[in-house]
VMD Tcl script that draws the C-alpha trace (Angstrom):
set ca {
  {5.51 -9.29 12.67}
  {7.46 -8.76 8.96}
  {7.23 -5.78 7.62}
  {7.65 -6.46 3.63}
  {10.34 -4.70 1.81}
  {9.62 -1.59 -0.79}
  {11.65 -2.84 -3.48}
  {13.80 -0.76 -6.09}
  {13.95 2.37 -3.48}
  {16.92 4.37 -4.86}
  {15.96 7.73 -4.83}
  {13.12 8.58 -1.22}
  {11.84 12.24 -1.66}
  {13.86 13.83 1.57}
  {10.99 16.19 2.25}
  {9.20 13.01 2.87}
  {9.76 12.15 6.49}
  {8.23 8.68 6.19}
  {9.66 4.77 7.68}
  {10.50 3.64 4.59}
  {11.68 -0.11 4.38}
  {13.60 -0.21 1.75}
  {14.89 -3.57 0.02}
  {14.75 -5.93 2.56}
  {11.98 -6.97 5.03}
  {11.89 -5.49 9.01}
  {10.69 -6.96 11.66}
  {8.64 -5.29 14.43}
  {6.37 -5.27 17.58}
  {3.33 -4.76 16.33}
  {-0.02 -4.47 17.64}
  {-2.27 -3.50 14.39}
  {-1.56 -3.97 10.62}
  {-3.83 -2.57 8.27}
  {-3.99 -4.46 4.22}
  {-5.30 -2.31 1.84}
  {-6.48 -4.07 -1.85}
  {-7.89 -2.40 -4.91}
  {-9.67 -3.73 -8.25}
  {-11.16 -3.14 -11.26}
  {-14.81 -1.71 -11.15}
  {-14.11 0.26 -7.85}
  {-13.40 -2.98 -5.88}
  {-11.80 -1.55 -2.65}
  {-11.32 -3.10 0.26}
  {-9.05 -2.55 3.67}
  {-8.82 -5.00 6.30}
  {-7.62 -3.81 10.06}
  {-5.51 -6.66 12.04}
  {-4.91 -6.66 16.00}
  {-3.07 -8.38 17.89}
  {-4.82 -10.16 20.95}
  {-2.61 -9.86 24.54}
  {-4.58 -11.51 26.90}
}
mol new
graphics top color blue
foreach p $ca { graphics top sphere $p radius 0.5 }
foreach p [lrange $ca 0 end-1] q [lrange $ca 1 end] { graphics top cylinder $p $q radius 0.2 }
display resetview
């Protein structure tokens, strides 16, 4: 899969030991992705993708 980019990254906290992607997209092996989405009104919503082998 593509792992989208976090845009405008200049300055990562480095007490924050996280996989940022910074600027341009990654691609990986993936077996789940998980798509978070919020609204207006307390619209919330997060959606778990796997990946089938078999």
């Amino acid at each position: 899969g593509v792992v989208p980019p976090t845009i405008n990254l200049d300055n990562p906290d480095p007490e924050c030991d996280l996989d940022y992607v910074p600027n341009t997209a990654q691609r990986l092996d993936m077996k789940y992705c998980m798509n978070n989405a919020f609204g207006f009104g307390g619209q919330n919503m997060s959606l778990v993708i796997g990946r089938n082998d078999s």
